[in-house]
N, C-alpha and C positions, 0 to 999 in steps of 0.2 A: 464477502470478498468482491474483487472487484478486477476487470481489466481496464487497464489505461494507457491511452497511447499520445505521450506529450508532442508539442511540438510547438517552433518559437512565431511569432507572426512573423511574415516575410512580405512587406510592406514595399517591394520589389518597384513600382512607379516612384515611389513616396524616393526611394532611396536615389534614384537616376535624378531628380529635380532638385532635391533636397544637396545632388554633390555639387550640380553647376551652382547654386547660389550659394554654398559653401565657398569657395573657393572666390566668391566674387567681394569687393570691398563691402564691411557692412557699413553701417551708420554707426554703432558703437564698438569699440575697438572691443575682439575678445565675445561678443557674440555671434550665437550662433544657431538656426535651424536644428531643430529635434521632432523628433516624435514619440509622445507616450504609449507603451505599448504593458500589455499583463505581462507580466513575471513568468506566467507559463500559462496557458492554452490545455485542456482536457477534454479529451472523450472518453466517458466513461461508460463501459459496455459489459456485457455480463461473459465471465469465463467458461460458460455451461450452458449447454442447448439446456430451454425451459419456457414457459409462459409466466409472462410477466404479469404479475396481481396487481400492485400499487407501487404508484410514484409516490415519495412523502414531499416533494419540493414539486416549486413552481418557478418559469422562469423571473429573476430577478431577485430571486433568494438568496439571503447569505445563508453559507452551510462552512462545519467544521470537521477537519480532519479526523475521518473517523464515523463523522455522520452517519448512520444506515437513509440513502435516498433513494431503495427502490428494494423492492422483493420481487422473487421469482415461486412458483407454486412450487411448496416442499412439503408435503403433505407425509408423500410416500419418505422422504429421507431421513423427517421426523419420527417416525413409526421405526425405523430401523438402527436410527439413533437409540431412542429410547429401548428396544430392544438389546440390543449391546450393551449399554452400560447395567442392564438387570441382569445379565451373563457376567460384566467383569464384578458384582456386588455380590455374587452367589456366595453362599460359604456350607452350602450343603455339603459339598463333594470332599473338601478339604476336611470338613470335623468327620464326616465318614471314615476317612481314611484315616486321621489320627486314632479314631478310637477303635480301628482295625489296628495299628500299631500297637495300642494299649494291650490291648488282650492275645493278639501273639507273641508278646515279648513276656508277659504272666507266662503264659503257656510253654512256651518257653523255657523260661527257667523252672519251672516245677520239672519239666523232664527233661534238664538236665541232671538239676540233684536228682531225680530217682535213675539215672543213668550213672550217677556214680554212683551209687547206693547199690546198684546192680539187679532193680528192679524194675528197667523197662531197657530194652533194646537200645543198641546207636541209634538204627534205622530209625526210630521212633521219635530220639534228639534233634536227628540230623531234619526228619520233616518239617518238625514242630519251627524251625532255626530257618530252611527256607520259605516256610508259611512267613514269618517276621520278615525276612527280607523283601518277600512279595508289597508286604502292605505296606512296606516306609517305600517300596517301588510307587506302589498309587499311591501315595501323599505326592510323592515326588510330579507323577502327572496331571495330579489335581492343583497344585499349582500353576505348572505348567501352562494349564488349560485356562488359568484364574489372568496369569498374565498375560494369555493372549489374546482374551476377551475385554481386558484393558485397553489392547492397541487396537483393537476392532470396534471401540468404541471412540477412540481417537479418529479412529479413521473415520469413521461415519459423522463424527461430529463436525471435522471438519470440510466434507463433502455436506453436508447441511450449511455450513456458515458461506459454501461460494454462493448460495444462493441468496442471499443475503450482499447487495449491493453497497458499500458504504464510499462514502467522498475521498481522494486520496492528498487534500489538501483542503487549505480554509481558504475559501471565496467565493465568490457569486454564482449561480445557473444564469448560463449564457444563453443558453438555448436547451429544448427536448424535443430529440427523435425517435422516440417511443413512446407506446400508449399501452395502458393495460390490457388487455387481450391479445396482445400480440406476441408471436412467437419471436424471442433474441435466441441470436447461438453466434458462439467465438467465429471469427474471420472474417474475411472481407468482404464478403458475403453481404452479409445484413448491416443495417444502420447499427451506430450508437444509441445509446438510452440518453445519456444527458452530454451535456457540453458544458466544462466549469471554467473558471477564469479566475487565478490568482492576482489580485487587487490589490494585495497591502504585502511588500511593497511593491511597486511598480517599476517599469523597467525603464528609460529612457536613453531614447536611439538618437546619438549626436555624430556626425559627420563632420569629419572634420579636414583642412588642407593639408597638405605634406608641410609645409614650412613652422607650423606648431606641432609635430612630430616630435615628441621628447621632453615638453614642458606639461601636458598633463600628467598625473599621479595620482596609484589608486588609492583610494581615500581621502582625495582633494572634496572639497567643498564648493559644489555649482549652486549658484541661483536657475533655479527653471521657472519660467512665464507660459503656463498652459495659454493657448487662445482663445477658450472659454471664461478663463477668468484676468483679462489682461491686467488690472489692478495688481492681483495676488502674485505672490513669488513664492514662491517653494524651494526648501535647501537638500538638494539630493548631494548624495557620496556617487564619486566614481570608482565605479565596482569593476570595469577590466577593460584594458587596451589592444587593440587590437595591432599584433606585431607587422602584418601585410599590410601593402601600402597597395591601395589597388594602382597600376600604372596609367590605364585608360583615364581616371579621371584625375589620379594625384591625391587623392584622400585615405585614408583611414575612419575608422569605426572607434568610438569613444562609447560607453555601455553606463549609463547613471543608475541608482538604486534611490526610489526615491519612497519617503515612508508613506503610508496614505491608509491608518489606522480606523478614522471614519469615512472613509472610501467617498471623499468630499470631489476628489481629482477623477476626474474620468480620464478610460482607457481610449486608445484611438482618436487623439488629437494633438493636432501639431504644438508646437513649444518654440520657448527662444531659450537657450542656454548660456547664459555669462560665465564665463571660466575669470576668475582672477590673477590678474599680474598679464593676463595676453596681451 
């Protein structure tokens, strides 16, 4: 299991510079300053005080949703797991008790017929009749006991698997702040274990003037120019508009989804975005 606490980059400089050159004539009509950023930002921390064994990643890793990228010492939660589920597999208790059933309900009926026969007492019927009721009583709680050794194994299974750190998304190890021997526990307290970065697809941060306020559309089709690869163009979708128009500078926020499969495009660089028809 895992605790994670998302959050979006906030490129707060990038976006004050990014609005005055927005807003100023470009050279070609319809572009525009951008920033590529990850799709979401992870710190990935463990939900349970414990000592952490092994990292299985290192930074610069791709890992996949689900991944297990860290363990914490569960030695003891093992042993009590395993303990539980040999309580919910018992079946002593239960054929005990069925074949206490078996032979008071024999018993049973032999003295009833000799009760009507008039050769043994009520009282003698009437015992034999609560003994039978007694023992389909313990069936009934050896059950009981069978299905609550079930959930006591759920439980403990699951208190074993927080130990058990896995990825909450497919992307890269951004960075690690934890090391094995070190003691993690929930809060704000202590560092995170890993830091991941969803890469495919990527998000792209377009700023834009008040006066094309209305002609973007989500699922339009942008060219974006990373500035590491000034050659290359890439074809992002715009994924969502932003309704507020900030007043201070006269822009809005324009959001690109751009696909980046073999994580060719790197995060954390500016862009030029062409909208068509602007």
């Amino acid at each position: 299991m895992r605790k994670a606490i998302s959050r979006w980059a906030q490129p707060v400089g990038w976006i004050a510079a990014a609005a005055a050159s927005s807003i100023a004539p470009s050279a070609f009509a319809g572009q525009f300053d951008c920033l590529i950023e990850p799709t979401q930002t992870v710190e990935v921390a463990s939900p349970v005080t414990g000592l952490l064994t092994r990292i299985n990643v290192k930074r610069g890793d791709r890992v996949a949703k689900g991944q297990v990228v860290a363990l914490l010492e569960s030695r003891a939660e093992q042993a009590a797991a395993e303990l539980a589920r040999f309580k919910s597999e018992q079946l002593g208790p239960t054929q005990m008790a069925q074949s206490k059933i078996e032979f008071s309900q024999r018993k049973f009926n032999r003295r009833r017929e000799m009760t009507a026969d008039r050769l043994m007492s009520p009282q003698e019927r009437d015992d034999a009749e609560a003994e039978l009721k007694q023992a389909e009583s313990e069936l009934q709680v050896a059950k009981e006991n069978r299905q609550i050794a079930r959930i006591e194994f759920q439980q403990q299974s699951s208190l074993l698997e927080l130990r058990t750190i896995r990825s909450p998304l497919d992307g890269v190890v951004v960075d690690q702040m934890a090391y094995p021997g070190e003691i993690v526990e929930p809060g704000g307290n202590k560092k995170s274990i890993l830091k991941l970065a969803q890469l495919d697809p990527l998000r792209v941060h377009v700023i834009l003037p008040k006066g094309v306020f209305g002609k973007p559309s989500v699922g339009m089709t942008v060219d974006v120019s990373p500035e590491v690869h000034t050659k290359s163009r890439y074809v992002a979708k715009v994924k969502s508009i932003d309704r507020l128009i900030d007043a201070a500078s006269g822009t809005f926020v324009v959001y690109l989804e751009l696909p980046n499969s073999r994580l060719d495009i790197p995060a954390g660089v500016k862009c030029r975005a062409t909208f068509p028809g602007f």
